[in-house]
C-alpha positions as CSV (number, residue, x, y, z in Angstrom):
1,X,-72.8,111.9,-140.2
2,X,-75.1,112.5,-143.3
3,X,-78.2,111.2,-141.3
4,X,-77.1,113.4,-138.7
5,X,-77.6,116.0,-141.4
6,X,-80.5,115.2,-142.8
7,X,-82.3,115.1,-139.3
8,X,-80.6,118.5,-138.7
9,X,-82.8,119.6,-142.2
10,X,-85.6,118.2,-141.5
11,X,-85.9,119.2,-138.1
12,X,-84.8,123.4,-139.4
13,X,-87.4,122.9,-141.9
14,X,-90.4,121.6,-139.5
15,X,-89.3,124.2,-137.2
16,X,-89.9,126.9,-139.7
17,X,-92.8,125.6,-140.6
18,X,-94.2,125.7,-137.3
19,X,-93.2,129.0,-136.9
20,X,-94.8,130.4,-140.1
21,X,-97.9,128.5,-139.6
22,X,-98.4,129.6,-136.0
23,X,-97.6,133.6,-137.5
24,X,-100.3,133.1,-139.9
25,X,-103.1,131.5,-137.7
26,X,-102.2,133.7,-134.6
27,X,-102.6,136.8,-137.2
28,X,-98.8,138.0,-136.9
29,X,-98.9,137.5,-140.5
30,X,-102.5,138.6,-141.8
31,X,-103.9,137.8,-145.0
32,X,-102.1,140.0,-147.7
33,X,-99.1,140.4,-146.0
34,X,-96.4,139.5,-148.3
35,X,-93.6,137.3,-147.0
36,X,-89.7,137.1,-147.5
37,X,-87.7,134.3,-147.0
38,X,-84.0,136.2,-146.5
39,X,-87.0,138.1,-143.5
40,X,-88.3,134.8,-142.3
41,X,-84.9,133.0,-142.1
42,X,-83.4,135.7,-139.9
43,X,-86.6,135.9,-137.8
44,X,-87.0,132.2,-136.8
45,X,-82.9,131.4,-137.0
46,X,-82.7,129.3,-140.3
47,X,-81.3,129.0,-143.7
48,X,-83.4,130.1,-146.5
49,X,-83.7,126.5,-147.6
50,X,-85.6,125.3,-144.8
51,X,-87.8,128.4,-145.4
52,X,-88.0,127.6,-149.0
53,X,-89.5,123.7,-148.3
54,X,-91.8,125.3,-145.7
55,X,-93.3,127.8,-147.7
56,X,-93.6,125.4,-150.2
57,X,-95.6,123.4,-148.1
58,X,-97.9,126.3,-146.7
59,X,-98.6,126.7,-150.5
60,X,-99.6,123.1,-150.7
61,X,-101.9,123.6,-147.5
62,X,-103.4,126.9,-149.1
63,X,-102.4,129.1,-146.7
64,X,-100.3,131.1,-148.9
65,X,-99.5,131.6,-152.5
66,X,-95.7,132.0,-153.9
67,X,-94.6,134.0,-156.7
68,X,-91.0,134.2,-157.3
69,X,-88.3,136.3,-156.6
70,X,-91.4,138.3,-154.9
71,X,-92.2,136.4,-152.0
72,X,-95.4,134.4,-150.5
73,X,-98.5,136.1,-150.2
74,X,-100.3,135.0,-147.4
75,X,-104.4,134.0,-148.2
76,X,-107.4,135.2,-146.7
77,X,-110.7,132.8,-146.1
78,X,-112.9,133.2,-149.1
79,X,-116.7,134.5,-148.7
80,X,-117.5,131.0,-149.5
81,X,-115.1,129.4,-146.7
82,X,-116.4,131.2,-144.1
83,X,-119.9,130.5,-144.7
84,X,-118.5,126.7,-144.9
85,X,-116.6,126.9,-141.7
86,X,-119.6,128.4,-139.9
87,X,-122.2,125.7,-141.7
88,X,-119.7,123.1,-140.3
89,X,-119.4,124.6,-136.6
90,X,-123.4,124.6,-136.5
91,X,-124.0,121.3,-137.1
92,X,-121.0,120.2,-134.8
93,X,-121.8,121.8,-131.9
94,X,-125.3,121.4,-132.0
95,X,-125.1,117.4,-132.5
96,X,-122.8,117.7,-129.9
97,X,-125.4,119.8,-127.5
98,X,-128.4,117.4,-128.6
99,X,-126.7,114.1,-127.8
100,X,-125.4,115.1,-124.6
101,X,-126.9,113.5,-121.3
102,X,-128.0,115.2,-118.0
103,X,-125.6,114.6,-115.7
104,X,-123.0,115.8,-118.9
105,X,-124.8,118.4,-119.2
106,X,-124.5,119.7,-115.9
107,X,-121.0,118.9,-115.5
108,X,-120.5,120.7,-119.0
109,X,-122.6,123.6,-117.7
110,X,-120.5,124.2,-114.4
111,X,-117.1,123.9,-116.5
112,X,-118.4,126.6,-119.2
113,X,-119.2,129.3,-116.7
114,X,-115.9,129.2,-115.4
115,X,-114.8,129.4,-118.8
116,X,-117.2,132.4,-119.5
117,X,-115.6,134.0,-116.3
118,X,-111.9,133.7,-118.1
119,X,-113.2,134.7,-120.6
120,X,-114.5,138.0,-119.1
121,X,-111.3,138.9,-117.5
122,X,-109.6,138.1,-121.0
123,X,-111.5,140.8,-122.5
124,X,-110.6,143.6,-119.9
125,X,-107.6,143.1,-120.2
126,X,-107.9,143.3,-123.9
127,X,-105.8,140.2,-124.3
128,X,-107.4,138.7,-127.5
129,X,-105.0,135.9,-127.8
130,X,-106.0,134.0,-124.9
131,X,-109.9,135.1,-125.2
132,X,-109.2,133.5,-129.1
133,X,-108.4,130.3,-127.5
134,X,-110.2,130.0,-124.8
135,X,-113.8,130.7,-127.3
136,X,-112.0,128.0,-129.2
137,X,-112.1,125.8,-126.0
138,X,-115.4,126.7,-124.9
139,X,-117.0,126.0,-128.5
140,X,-115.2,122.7,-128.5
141,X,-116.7,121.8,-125.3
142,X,-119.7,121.2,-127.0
143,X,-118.6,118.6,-129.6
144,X,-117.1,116.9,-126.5
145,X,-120.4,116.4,-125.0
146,X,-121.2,113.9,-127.7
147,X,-118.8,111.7,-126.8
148,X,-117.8,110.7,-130.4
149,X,-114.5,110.9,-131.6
150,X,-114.9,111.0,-135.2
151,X,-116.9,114.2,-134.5
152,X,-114.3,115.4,-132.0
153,X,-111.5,114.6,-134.8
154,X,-113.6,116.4,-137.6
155,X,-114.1,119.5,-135.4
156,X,-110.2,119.9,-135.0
157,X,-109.6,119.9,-138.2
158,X,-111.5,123.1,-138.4
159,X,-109.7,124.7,-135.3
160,X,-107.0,126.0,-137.9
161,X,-108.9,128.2,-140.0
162,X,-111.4,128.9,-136.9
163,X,-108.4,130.3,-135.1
164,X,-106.8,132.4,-138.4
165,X,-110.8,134.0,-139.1
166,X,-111.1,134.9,-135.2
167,X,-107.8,136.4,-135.3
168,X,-108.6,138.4,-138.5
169,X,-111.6,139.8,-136.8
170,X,-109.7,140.9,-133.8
171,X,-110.9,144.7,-133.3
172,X,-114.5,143.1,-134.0
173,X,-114.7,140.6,-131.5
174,X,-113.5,143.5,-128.9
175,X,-116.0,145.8,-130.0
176,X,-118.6,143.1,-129.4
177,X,-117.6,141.6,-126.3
178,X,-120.1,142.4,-124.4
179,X,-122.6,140.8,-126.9
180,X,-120.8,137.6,-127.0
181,X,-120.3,136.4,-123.4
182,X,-124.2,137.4,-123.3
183,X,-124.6,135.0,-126.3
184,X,-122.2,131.8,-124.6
185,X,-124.4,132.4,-121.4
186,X,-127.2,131.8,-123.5
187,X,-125.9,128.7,-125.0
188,X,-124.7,127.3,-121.8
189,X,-128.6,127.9,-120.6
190,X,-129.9,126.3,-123.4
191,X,-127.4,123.1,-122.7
192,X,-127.9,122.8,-119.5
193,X,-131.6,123.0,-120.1
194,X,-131.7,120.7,-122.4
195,X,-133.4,122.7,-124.9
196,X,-131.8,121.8,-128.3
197,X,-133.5,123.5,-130.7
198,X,-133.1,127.0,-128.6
199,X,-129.7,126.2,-128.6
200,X,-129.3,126.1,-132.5
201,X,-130.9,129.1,-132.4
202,X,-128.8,130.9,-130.4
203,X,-125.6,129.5,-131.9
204,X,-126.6,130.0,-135.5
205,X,-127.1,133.7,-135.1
206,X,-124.2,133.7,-132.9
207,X,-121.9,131.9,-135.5
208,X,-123.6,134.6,-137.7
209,X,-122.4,137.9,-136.0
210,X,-119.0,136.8,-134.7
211,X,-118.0,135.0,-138.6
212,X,-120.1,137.5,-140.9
213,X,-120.0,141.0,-140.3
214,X,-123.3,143.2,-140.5
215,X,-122.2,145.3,-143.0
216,X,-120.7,142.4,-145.2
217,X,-122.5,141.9,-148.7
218,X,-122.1,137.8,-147.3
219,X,-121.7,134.8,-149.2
220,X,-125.1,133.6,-151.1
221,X,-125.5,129.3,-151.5
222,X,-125.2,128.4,-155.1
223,X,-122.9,130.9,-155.8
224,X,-119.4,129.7,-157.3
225,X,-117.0,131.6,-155.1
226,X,-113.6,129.6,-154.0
227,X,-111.0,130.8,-151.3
């Protein structure tokens, strides 16, 4: 009976952590939104002590930061972790694009466009959930066609925070949409052309524009800044 209880807490606890997690990436808990346990147990069907272990483990992951007997405050991506994340995407995808032969680069081509045309209908419809992950798809599809896992298994680890900073720019990426299928019809011309170094191009100012606002003062190399 007691493992049979333990299992039952572990499996409450993972459950909630799940469940917070997925909020905060999926933006139904934006950075500086201030979290409640008594709030989040009722919400996902827990006790507060399964709540309690998973915030504490959020904390650990930096997601959030706790303060007692006030709640969890849930993090934003530093100037410097976006500049980071976009760095890391670059090089990624565009190792990914330059290794990639020609009959995976037609294959990859035909697949993309399709993706383009989901994407498409996504953004009519204004449903910026599934255009989130289907970009996160489409940008993957790249690091794919270097057929390496370690680089496959280093670009997921990203997909978490690429998914939280797409979310956070949601009304952004709607007010551009026009400009951004433009820009992964580019890229998927470049590929399939094989032209690598137009593709890098491309991507970096398209990294640029969707991560980094126009108006935003921006992160500046050397600088000390931490999330």
């Amino acid at each position: 009976m007691m493992g049979a209880s333990l299992a039952d807490s572990a499996s409450a606890a993972e459950r909630a952590y799940q469940a917070i997690r997925g909020g905060i990436l999926n933006g139904v808990h934006p950075a500086g939104t201030m979290l409640g346990e008594e709030a989040l147990a009722a919400e996902i069907g827990v006790s507060r002590t399964p709540v309690r272990s998973a915030l504490t483990r959020l904390q650990d992951e930096g997601w959030i930061v706790i303060y007692p007997k006030r709640g969890a405050l849930v993090q934003g991506l530093s100037e410097r972790a976006v500049a980071d994340l976009e760095d890391a995407r670059l090089m990624l995808e565009s190792t990914g694009a330059s290794r990639a032969s020609v009959p995976v680069r037609e294959l990859l081509a035909e697949r993309l466009r399709q993706s383009i045309d989901q994407q498409r209908a996504a953004f009519e419809a204004k449903d910026i959930r599934q255009f989130i992950e289907l970009t996160i798809g489409f940008h993957r599809a790249f690091v794919e066609a270097a057929d390496n896992d370690i680089l496959l298994e280093l670009n997921d680890r990203l997909s978490d925070r690429q998914r939280f900073l797409l979310f956070s720019k949601g009304d952004r990426l709607l007010a551009r949409c026009d400009e951004i299928l433009t820009e992964h019809e580019i890229l998927v011309e470049r590929l399939h052309a094989g032209d690598a170094d137009g593709f890098t191009d491309v991507l970096r100012q398209h990294l640029a524009e969707t991560y980094i606002p126009a108006s935003a003062s921006g992160y500046q190399r050397g600088s000390h800044t931490t999330r």
